[in-house]
Biopython code that builds the backbone (N, CA, C, O; Angstrom):
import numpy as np
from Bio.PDB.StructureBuilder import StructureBuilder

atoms = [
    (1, "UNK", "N", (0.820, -1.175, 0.000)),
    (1, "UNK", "CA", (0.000, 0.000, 0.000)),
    (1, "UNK", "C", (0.879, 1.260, 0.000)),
    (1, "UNK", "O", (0.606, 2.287, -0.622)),
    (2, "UNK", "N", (2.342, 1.002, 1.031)),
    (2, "UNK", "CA", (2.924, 2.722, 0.935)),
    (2, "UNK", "C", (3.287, 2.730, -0.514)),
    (2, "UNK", "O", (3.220, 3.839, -1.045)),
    (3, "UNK", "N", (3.770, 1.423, -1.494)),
    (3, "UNK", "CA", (4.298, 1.785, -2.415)),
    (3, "UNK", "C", (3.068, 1.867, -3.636)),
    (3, "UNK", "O", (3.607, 1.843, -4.742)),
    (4, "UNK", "N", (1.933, 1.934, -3.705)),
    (4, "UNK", "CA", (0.840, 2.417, -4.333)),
    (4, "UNK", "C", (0.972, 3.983, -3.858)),
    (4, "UNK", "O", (1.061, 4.683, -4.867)),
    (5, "UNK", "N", (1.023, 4.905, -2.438)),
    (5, "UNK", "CA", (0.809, 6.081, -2.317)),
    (5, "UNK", "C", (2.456, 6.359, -2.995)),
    (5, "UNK", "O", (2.476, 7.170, -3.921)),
    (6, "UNK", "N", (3.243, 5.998, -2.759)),
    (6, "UNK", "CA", (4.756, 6.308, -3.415)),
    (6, "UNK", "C", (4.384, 6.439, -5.033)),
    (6, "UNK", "O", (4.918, 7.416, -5.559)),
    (7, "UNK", "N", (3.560, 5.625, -5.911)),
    (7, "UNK", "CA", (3.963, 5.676, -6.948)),
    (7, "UNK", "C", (2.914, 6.874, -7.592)),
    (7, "UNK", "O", (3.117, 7.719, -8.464)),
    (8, "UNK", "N", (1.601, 6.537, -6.696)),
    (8, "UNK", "CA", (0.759, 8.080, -6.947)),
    (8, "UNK", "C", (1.151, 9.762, -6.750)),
    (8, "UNK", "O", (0.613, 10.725, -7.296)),
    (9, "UNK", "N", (2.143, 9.743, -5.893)),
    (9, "UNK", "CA", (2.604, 11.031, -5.874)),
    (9, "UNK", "C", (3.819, 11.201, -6.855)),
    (9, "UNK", "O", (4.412, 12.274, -6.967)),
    (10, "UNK", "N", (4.132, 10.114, -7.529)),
    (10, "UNK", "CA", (5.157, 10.489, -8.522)),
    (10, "UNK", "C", (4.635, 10.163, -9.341)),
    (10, "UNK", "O", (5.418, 9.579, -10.090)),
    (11, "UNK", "N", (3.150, 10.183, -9.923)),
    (11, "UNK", "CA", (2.231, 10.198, -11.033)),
    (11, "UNK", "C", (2.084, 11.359, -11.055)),
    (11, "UNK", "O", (2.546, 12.025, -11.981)),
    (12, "UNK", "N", (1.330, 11.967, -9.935)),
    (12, "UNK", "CA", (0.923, 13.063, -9.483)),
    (12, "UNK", "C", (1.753, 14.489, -10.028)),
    (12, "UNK", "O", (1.243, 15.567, -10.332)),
    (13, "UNK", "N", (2.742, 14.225, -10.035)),
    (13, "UNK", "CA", (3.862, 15.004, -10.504)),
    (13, "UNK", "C", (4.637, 14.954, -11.045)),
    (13, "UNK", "O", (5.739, 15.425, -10.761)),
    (14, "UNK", "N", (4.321, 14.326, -12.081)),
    (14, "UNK", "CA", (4.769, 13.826, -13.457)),
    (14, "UNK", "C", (5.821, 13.717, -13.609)),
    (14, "UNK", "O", (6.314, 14.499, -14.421)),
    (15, "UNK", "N", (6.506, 12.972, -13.109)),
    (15, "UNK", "CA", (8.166, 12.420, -13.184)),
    (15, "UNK", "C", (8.325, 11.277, -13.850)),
    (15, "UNK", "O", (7.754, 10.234, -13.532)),
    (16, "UNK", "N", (9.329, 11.435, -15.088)),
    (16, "UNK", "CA", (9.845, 10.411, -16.183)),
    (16, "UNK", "C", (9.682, 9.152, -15.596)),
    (16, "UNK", "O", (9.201, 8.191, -16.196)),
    (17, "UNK", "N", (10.016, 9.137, -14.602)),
    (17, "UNK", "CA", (10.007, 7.750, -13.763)),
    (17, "UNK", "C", (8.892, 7.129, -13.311)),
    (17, "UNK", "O", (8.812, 5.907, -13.187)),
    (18, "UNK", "N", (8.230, 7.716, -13.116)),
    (18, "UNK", "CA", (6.409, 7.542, -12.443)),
    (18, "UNK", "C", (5.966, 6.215, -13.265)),
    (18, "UNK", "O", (5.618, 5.248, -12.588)),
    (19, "UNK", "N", (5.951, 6.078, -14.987)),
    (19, "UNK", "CA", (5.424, 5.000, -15.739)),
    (19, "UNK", "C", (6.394, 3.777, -15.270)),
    (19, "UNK", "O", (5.693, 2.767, -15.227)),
    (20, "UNK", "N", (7.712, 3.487, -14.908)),
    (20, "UNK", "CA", (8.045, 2.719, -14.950)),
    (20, "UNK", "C", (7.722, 2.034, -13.446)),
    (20, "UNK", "O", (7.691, 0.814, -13.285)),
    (21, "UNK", "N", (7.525, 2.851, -12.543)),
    (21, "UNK", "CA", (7.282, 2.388, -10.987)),
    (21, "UNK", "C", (5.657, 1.951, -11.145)),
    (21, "UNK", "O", (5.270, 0.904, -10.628)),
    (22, "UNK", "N", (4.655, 2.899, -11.960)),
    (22, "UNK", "CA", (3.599, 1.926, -12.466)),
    (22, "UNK", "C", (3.305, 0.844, -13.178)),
    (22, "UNK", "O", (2.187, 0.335, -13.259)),
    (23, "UNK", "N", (4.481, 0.404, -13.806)),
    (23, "UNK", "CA", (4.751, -0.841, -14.265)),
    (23, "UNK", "C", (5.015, -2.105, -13.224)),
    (23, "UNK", "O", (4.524, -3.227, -13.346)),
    (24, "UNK", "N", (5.773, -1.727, -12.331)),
    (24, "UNK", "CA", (6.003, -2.184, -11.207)),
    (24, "UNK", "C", (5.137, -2.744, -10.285)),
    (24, "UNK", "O", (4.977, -3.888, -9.858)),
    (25, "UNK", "N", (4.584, -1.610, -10.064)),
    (25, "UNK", "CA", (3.279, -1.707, -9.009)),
    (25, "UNK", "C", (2.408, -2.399, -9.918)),
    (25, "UNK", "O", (1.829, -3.212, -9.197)),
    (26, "UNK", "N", (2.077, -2.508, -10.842)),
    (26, "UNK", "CA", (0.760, -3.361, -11.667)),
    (26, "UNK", "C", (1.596, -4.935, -11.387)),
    (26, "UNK", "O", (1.050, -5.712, -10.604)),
    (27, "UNK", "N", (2.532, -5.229, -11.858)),
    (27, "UNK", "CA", (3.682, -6.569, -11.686)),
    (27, "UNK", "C", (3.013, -7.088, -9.888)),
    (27, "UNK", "O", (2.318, -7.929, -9.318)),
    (28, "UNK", "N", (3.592, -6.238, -9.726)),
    (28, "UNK", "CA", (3.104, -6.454, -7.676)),
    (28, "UNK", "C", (1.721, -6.695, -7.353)),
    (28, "UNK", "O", (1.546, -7.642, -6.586)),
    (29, "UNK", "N", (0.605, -6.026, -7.775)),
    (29, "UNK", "CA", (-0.567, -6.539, -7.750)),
    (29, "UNK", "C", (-1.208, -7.368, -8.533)),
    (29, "UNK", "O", (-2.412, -7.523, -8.328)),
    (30, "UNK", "N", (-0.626, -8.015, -9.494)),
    (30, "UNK", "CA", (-0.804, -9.015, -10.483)),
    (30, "UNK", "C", (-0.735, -10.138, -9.711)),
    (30, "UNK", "O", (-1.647, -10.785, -9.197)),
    (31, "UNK", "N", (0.622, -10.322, -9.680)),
    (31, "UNK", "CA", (0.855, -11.269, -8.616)),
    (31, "UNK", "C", (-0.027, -11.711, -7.436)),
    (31, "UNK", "O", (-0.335, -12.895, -7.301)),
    (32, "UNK", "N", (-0.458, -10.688, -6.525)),
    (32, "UNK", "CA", (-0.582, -10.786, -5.526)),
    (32, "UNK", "C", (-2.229, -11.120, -5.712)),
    (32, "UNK", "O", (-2.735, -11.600, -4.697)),
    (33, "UNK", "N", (-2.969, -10.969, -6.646)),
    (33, "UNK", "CA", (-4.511, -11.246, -7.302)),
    (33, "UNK", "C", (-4.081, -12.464, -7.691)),
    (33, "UNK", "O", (-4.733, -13.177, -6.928)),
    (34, "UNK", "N", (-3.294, -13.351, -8.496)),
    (34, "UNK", "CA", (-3.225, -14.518, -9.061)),
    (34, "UNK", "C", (-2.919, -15.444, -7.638)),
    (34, "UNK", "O", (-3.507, -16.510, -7.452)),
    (35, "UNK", "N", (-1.558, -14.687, -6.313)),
    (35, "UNK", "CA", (-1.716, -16.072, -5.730)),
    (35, "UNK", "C", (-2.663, -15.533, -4.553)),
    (35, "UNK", "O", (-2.365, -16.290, -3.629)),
    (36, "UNK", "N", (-3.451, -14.819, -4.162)),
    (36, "UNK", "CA", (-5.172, -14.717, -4.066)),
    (36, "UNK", "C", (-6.161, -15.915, -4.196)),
    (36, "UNK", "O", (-6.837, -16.705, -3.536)),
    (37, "UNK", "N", (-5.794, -15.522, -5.559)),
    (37, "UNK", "CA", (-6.808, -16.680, -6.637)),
    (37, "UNK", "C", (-6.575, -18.070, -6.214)),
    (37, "UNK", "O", (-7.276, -18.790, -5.504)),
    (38, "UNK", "N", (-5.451, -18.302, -6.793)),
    (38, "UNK", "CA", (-4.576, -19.659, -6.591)),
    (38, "UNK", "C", (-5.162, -19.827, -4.932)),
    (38, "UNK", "O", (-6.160, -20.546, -4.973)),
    (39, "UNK", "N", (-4.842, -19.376, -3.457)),
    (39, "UNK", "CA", (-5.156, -19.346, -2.501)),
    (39, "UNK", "C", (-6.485, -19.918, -2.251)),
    (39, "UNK", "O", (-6.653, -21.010, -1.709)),
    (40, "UNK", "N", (-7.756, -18.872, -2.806)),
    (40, "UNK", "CA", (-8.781, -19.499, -2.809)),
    (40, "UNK", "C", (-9.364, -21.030, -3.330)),
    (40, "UNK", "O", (-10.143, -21.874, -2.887)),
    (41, "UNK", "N", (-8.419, -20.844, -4.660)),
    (41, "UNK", "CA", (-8.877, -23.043, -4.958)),
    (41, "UNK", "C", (-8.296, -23.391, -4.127)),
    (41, "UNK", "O", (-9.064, -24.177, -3.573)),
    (42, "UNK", "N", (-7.094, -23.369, -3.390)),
    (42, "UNK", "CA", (-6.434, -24.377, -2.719)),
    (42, "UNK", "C", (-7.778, -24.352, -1.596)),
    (42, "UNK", "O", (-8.243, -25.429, -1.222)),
    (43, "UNK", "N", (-8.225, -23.342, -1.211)),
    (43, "UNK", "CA", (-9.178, -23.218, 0.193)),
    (43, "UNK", "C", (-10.223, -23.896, -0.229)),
    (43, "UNK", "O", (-10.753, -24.625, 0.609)),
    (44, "UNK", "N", (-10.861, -23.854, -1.727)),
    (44, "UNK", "CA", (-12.416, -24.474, -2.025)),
    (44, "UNK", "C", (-11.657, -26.177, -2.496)),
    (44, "UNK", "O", (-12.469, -27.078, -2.284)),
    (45, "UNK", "N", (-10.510, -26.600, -2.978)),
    (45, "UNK", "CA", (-10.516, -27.714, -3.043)),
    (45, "UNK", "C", (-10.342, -28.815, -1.358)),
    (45, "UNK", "O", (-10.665, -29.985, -1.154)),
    (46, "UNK", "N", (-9.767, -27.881, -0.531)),
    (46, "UNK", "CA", (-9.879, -28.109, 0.990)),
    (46, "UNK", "C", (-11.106, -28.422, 1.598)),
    (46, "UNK", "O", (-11.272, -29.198, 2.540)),
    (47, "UNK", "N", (-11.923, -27.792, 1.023)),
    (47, "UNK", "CA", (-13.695, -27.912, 1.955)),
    (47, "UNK", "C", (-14.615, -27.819, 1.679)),
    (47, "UNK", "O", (-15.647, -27.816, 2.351)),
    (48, "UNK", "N", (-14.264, -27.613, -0.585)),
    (48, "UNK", "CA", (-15.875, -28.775, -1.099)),
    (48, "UNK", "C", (-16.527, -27.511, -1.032)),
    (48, "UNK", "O", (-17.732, -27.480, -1.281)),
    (49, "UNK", "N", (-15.898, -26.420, -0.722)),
    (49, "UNK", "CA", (-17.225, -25.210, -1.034)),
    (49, "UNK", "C", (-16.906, -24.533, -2.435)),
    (49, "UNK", "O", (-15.783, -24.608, -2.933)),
    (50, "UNK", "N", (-18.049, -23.812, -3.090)),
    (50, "UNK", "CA", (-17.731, -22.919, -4.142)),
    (50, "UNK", "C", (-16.828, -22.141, -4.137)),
    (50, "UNK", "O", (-16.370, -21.779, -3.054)),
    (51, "UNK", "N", (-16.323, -21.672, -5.299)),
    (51, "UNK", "CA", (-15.406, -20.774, -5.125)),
    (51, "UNK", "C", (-16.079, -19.334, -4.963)),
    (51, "UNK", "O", (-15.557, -18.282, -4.596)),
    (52, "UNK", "N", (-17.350, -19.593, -5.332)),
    (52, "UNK", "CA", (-18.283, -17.686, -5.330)),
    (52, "UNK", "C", (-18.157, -17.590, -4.148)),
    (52, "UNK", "O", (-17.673, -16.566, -3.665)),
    (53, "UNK", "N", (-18.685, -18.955, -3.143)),
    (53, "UNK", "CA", (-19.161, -18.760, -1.455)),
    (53, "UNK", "C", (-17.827, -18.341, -0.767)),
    (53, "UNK", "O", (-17.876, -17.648, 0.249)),
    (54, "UNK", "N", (-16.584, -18.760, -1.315)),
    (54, "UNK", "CA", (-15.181, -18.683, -0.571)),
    (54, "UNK", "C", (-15.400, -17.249, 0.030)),
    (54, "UNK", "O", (-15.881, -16.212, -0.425)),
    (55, "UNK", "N", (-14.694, -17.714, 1.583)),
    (55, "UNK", "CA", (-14.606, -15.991, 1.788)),
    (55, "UNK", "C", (-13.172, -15.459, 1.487)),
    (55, "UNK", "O", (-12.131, -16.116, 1.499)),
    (56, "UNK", "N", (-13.305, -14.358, 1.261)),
    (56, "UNK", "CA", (-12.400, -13.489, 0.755)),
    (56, "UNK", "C", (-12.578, -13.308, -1.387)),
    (56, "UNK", "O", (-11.989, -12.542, -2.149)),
    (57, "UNK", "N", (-13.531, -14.286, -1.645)),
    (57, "UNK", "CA", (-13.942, -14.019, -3.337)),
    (57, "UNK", "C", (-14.005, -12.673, -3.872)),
    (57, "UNK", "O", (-13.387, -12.252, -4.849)),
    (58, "UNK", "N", (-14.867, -12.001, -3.082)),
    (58, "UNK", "CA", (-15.219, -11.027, -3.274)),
    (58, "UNK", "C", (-14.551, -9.722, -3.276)),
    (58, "UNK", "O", (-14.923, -8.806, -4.010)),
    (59, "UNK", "N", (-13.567, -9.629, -2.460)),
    (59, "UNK", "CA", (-12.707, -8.871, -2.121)),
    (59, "UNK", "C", (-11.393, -9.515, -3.731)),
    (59, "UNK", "O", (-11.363, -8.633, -4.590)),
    (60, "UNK", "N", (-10.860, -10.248, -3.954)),
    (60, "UNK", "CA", (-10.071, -10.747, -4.706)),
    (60, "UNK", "C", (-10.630, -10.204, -6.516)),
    (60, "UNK", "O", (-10.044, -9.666, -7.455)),
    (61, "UNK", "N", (-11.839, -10.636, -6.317)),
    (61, "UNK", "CA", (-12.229, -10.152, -7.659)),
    (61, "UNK", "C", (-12.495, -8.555, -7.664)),
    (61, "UNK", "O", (-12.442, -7.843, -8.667)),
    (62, "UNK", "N", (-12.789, -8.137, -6.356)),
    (62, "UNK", "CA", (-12.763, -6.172, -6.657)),
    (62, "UNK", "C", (-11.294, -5.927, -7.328)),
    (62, "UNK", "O", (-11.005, -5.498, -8.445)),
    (63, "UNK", "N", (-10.434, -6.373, -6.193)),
    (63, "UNK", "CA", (-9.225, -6.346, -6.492)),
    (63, "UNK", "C", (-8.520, -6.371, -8.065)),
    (63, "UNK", "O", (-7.631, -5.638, -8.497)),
    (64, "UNK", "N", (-9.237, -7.472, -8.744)),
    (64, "UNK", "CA", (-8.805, -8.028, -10.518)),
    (64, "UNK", "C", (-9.724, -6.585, -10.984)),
    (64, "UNK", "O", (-9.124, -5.727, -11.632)),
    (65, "UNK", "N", (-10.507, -6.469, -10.792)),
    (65, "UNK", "CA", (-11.473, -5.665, -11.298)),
    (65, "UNK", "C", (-11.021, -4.298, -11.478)),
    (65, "UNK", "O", (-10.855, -3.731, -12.558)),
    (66, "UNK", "N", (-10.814, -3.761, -10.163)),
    (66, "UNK", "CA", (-9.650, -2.390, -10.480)),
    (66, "UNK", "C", (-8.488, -2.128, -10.867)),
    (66, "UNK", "O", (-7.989, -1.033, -11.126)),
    (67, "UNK", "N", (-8.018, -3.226, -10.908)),
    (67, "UNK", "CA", (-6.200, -3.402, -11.413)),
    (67, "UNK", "C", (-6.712, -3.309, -12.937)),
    (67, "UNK", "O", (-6.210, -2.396, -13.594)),
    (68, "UNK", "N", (-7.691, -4.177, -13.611)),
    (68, "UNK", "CA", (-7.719, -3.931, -14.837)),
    (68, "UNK", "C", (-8.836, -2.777, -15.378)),
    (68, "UNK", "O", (-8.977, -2.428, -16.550)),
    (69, "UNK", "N", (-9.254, -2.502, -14.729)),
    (69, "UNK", "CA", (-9.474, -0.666, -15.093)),
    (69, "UNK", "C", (-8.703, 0.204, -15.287)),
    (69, "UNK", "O", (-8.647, 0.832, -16.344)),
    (70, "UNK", "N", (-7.968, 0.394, -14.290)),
    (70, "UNK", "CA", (-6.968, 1.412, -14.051)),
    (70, "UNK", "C", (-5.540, 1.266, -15.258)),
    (70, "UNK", "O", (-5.131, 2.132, -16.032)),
    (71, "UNK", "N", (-4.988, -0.252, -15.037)),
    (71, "UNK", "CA", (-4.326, -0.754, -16.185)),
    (71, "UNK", "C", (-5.008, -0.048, -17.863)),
    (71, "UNK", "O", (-4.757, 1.011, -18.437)),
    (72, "UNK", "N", (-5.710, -0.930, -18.139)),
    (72, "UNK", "CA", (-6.506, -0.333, -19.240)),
    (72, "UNK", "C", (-6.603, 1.437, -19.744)),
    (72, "UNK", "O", (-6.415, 1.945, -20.850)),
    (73, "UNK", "N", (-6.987, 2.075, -18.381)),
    (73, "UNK", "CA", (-6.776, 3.507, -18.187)),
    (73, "UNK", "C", (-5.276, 4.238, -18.744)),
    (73, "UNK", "O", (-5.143, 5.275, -19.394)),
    (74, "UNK", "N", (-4.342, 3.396, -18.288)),
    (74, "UNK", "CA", (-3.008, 4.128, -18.099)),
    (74, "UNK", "C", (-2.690, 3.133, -19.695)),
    (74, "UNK", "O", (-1.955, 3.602, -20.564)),
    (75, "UNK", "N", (-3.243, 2.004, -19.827)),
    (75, "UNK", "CA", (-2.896, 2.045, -21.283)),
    (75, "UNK", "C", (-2.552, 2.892, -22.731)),
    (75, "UNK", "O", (-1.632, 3.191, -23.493)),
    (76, "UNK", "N", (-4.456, 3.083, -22.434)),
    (76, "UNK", "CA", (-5.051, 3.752, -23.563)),
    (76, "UNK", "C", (-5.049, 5.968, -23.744)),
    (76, "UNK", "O", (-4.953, 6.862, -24.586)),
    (77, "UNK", "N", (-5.220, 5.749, -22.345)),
    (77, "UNK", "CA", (-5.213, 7.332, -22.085)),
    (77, "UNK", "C", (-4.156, 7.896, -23.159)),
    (77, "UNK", "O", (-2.997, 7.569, -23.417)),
    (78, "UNK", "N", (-5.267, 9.154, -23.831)),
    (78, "UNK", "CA", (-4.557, 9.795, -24.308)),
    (78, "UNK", "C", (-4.065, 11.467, -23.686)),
    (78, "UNK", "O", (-3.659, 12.377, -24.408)),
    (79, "UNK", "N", (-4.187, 11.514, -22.622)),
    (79, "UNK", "CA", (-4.308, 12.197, -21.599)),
    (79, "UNK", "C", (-2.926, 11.614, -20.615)),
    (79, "UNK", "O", (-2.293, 12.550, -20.127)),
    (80, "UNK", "N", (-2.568, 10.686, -20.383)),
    (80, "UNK", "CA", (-1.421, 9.480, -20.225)),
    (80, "UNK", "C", (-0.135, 10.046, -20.839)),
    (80, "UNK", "O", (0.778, 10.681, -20.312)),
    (81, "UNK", "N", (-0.395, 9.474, -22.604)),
    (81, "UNK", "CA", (0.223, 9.632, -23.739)),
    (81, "UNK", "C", (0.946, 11.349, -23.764)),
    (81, "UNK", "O", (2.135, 11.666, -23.748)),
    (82, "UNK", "N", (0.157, 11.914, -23.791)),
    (82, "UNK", "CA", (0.750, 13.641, -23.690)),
    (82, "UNK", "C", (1.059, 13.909, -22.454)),
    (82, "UNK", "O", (1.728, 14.939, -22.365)),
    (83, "UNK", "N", (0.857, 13.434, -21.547)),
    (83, "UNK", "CA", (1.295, 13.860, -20.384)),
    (83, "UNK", "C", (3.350, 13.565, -20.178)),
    (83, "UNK", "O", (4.248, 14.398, -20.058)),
    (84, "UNK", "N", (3.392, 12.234, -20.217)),
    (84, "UNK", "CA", (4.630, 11.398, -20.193)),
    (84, "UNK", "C", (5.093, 10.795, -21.328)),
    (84, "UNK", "O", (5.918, 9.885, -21.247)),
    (85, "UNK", "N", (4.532, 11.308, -22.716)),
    (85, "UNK", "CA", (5.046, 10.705, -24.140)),
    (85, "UNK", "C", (4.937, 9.127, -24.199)),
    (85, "UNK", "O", (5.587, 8.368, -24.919)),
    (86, "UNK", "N", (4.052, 8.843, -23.359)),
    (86, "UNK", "CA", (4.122, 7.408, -23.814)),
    (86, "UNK", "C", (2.821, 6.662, -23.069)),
    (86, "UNK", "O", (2.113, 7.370, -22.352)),
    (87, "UNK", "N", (2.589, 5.655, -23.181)),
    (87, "UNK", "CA", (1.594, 4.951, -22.615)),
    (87, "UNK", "C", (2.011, 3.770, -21.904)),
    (87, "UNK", "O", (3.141, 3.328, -22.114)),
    (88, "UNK", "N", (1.187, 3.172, -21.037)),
    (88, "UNK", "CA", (1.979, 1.525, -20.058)),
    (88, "UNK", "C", (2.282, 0.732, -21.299)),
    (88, "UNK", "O", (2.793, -0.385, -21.209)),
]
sb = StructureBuilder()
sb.init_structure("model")
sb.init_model(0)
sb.init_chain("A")
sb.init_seg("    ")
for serial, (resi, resn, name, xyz) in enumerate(atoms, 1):
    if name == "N":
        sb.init_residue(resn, " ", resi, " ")
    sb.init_atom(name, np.array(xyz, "f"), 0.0, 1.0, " ", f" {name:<3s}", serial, name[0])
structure = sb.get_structure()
C-alpha cells in the first residue's frame, strides 16, 4: 500500500520515472490477485465449497477488477500519452 501512495505522488507530478514504478506496481498486484486466486482453490478444493461462497472471493475479484481498469486507463489514455510521451 505505501508503495501504491509512493507511486501516486510520482504520477501526481509527473516524473519520467512515475510510468516505470507503475509498471512495477501493476507486476506487484498481479501477482498478488493470481496467488489470491490460486489461494482461494487451494481453500475451495480443501472444503468442497464454491469458489463464489469462498470468503475473501469477493474482495479478490474487486481487487482483478480495479487493477484492470486502471491498467486499461493508463494504457489507452490519451491524456497518459501527452502527459509522459508514452503509454503503459
Amino acid at each position: 500500500m505505501v508503495y501504491g501512495l509512493i507511486v501516486g505522488v510520482v504520477l501526481w507530478m509527473q516524473r519520467p520515472v512515475a510510468l516505470l514504478l507503475l509498471r512495477i506496481y501493476f507486476i506487484i498486484v498481479a501477482a498478488t490477485v493470481v496467488l489470491a486466486a490460486l489461494g482461494l482453490l487451494a481453500f475451495t478444493v480443501r472444503t468442497h465449497v464454491s469458489v463464489v461462497l469462498a470468503p475473501g472471493f469477493r474482495a479478490v475479484l474487486q481487487l482483478a477488477g480495479f487493477t484492470i481498469l486502471w491498467f486499461s486507463y493508463f494504457r489507452k489514455s490519451v491524456r497518459v500519452s501527452n502527459t509522459y510521451g508514452a503509454n503503459l
